[in-house]
C-alpha positions in Angstrom: -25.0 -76.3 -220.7 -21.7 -75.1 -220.1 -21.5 -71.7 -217.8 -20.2 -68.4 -219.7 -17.0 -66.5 -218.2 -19.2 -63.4 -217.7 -21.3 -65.5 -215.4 -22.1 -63.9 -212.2 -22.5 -67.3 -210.3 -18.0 -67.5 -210.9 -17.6 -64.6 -209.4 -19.1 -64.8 -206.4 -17.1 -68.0 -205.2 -15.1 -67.6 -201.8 -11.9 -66.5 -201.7 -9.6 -69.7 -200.6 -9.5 -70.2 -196.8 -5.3 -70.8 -197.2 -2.6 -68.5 -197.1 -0.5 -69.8 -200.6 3.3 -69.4 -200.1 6.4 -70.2 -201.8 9.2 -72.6 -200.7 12.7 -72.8 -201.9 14.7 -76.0 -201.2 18.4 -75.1 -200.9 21.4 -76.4 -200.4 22.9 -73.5 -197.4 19.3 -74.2 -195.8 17.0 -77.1 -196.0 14.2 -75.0 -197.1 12.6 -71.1 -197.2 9.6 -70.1 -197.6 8.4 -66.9 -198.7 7.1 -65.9 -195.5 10.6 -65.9 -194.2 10.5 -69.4 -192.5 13.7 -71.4 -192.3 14.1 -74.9 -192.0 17.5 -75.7 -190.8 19.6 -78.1 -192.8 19.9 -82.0 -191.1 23.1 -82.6 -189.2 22.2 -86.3 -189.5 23.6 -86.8 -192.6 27.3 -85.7 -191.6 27.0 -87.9 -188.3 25.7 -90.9 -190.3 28.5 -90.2 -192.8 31.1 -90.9 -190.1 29.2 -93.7 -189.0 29.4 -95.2 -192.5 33.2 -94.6 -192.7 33.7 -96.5 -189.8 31.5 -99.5 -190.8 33.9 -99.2 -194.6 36.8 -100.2 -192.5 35.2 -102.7 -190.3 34.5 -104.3 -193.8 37.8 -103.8 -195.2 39.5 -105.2 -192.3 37.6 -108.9 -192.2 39.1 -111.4 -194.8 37.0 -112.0 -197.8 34.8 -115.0 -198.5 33.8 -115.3 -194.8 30.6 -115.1 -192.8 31.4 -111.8 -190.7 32.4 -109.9 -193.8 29.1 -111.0 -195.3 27.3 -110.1 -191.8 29.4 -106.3 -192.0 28.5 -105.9 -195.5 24.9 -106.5 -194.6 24.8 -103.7 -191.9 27.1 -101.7 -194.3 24.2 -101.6 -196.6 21.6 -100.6 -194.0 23.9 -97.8 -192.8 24.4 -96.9 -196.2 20.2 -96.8 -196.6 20.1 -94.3 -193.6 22.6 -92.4 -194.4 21.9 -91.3 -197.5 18.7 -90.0 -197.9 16.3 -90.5 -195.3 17.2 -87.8 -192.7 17.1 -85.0 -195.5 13.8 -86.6 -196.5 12.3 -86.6 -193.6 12.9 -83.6 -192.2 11.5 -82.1 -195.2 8.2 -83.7 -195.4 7.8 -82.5 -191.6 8.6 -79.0 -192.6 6.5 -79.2 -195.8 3.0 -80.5 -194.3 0.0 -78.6 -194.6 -1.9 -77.1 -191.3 -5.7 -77.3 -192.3 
């Protein structure tokens, strides 16, 4: 038997234990929430850029077909991996985890 919305035994459930707020990922700041917490955005990313720039060089300076541009290009991709997403995403899953 299903339980009517007038039913008394709804009503008398306890009020969530949690504080609910609101968070706003941005571009300025990594994220706000409605509380008026502010997660700062990563500096990672502009140090990893540089980082990445200089391994683009080191690629474009060995002649192609041989084994260290092949071994470059390799660690080229890996910086290119960490560079690109992973700080921002990390930070935000540590700002974004729930306290019980």
């Amino acid at each position: 038997m299903r339980p009517r919305d007038d039913d008394s035994s709804l009503a008398e459930r306890a009020p969530s234990k949690r504080a609910v707020i609101g968070v706003d990922v941005g571009i300025n700041t990594l994220a706000t929430c409605s509380d008026g917490t502010l997660f700062a955005n990563v500096k990672a990313y502009k140090e990893a850029k540089k980082r990445r720039t200089r391994y683009q060089r080191r690629v474009n300076k060995k002649e192609p077909g041989l084994k260290n541009r092949a071994k470059a290009i390799k660690k080229l991709a890996k910086i290119h991996k960490k560079a690109d997403a992973t700080p921002r995403r990390r930070q935000l899953a540590c700002g974004t985890r729930t306290k019980q």
